[in-house]
N, C-alpha and C positions, 0 to 999 in steps of 0.2 A: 504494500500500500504506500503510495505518494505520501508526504510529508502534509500537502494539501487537502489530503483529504481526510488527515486526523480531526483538523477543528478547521470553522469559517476564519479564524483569523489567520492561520497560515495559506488559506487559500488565495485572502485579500492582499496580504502580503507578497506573494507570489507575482499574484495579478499586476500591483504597484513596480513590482522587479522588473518586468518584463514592459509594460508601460514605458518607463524610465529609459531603458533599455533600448527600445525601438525609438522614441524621441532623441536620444542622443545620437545614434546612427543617421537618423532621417534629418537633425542639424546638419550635419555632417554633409550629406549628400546632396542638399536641399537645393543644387543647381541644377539636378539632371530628373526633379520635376517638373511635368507638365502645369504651366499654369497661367499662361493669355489664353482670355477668351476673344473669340470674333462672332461678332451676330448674324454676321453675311456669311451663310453657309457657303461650302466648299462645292464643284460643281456636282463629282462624278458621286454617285451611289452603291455603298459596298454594302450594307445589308440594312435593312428595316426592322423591326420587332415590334411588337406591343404586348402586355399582360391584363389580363382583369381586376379594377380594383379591387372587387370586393366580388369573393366564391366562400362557399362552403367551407370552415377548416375546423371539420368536428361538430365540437359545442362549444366553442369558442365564442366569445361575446362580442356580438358583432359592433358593440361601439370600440372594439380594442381597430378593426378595419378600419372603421372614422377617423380614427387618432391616428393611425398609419396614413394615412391620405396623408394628414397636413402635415407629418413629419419629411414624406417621400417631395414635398414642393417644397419645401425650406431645400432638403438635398440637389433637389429640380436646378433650383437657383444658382445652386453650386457650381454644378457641372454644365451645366448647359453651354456650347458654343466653346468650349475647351479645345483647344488645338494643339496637339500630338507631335510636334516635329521631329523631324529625324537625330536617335542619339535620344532624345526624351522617355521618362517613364510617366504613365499614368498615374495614380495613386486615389482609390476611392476617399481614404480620409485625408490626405493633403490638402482636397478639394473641400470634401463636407463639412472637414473640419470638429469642434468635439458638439455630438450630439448633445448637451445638457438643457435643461431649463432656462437657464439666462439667452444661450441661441436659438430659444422657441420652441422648441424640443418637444413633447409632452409623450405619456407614457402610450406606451403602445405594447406589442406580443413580441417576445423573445425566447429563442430555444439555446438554452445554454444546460449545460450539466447534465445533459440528457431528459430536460426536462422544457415542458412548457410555462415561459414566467411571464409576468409585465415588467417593463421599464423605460425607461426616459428614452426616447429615441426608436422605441420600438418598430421595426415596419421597414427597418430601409435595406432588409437582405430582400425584397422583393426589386430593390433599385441596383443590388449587387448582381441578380441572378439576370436581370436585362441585360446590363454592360456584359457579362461575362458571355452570354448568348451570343450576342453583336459579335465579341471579338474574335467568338472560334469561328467567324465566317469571315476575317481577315486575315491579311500578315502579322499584324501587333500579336508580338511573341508571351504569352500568358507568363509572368514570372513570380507571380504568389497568389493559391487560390487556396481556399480552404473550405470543405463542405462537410454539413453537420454528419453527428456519426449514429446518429437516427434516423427513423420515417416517423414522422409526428402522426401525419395525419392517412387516412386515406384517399386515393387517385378521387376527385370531383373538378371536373373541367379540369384537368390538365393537360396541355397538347403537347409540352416537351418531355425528352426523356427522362424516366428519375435520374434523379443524382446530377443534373446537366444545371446546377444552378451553384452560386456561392456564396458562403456565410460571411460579416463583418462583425468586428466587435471590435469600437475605441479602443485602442489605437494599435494595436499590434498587431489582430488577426483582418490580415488588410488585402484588398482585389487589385493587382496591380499589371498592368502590362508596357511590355516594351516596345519601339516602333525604331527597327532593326535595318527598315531600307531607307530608300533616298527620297521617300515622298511625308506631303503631310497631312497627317489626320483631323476627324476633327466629331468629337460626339454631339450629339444633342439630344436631349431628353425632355419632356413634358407632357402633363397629363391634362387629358380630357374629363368629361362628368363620368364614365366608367373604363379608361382605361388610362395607365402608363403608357407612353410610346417614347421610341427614341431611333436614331439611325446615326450609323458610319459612313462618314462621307473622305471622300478625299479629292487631291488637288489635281490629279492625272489619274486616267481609264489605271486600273490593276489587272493584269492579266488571266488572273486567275480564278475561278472560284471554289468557293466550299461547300462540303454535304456533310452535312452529320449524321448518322443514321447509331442506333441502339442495337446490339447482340448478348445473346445469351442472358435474356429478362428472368428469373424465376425466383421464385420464395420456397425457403428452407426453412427445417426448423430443426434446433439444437439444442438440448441438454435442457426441454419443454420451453425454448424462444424460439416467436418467429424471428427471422431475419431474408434481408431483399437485396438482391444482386443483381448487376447486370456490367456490360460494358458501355462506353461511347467511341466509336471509331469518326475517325475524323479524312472524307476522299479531297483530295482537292481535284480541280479540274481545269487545263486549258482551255480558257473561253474561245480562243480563237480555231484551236481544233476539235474543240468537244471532247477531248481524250483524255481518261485518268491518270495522271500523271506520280500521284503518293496516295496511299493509304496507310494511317496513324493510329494505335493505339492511343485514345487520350487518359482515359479513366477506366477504374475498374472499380465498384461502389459494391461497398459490403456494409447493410446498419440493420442497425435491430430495429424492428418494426414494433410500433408501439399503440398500436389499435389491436384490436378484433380483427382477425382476417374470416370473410366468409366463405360457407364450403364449397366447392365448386359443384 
């Protein structure tokens, strides 16, 4: 057993270590992020996305979705019109900044500790699991993702594959990508009365594109737990000849499922 997980106060301690920790680094390096916005979007279009605000999750109390609304537009603000240039890293909290109550913040739904909580800022791994979508359909090279080691809830309206989304937690568990060639990117994000939307744009046509696709989906159960797996492979594709050109292992998602599974 972790030291952390004798008592809360070693755990917070912990948390503070590692906080501390990643702000001194991210001092450090604080030149190679991304961080001019432009509001005159960029021409060419590398991928589109949108999410539902508000579905199903359980018995969850759907004013905790409300409070994620206004949490996900304060972030909105953040990010929006962000430009990527080459040599530049992203960084979801560089941009968002710390979720608290002084910056607007208000409590919302958090899955931490393998559990479902409330808290200040709740709501904005729905704004991580967009960006992070977007990017496996470009060049911007993923270089910190981090996804919960649970299934909270179960499949209602989801169209992407499990495990295809990413977790944030101020300030160290952070979504970050890098933008590796000679062009420049540029996010944009905002939401309508029932969706997020956002798209990757960039300054020149990109050659390429991407398909994601899901294998080996199934639920197991072990030592009387369910738990859910599957993979995400990543094809890319010459647009100009239509021809496959890589196919990538990206992920391989193993969590314990944490509902009722019904019998087939």
């Amino acid at each position: 057993m972790r030291l952390s997980e004798i008592h809360p106060i070693f755990y917070h301690t912990r948390i503070g270590q590692k906080k501390l920790f990643r702000y001194v680094k991210d001092w450090l390096d604080r030149d190679k992020f991304a961080k001019k916005h432009n509001q005159q979007k960029l021409k060419y279009s590398c991928k589109k996305h949108q999410s539902l605000l508000r579905r199903k999750l359980g018995d969850s109390d759907p004013r905790l979705q409300e409070n994620k609304i206004t949490n996900l537009k304060l972030a909105a603000k953040k990010i929006d019109g962000v430009l990527i240039h080459p040599g530049e890293v992203f960084s979801f909290w560089q941009l968002v900044g710390k979720p608290s109550k002084r910056n607007g913040f208000i409590e919302g739904m958090l899955l931490a500790r393998g559990e479902v909580v409330t808290g200040v800022g709740g709501g904005l791994c729905q704004m991580a699991n967009l960006l992070y979508w977007m990017a496996l359909h470009t060049p911007l090279v993923v270089s910190e993702r981090h996804h919960h080691s649970f299934d909270p809830f179960p499949d209602s309206g989801r169209v992407l594959p499990f495990g295809s989304g990413a977790g944030v937690f101020y300030n160290y568990v952070d979504l970050r990508f890098e933008n590796k060639t000679d062009q420049t990117f540029q996010i944009n994000v905002w939401l309508t009365d029932k969706h997020l939307k956002g798209s990757i744009l960039t300054d020149r046509v990109w050659p390429y594109s991407y398909h994601i696709e899901e294998r080996n989906h199934r639920f197991i159960q072990m030592d009387g737990k369910n738990y859910r797996e599957n993979e995400i492979w990543r094809k890319t594709i010459d647009v100009r000849t239509g021809k496959e050109v890589d196919t990538t292992l990206l992920i391989k998602n193993f969590a314990e499922v944490k509902y009722e599974l019904k019998a087939n």
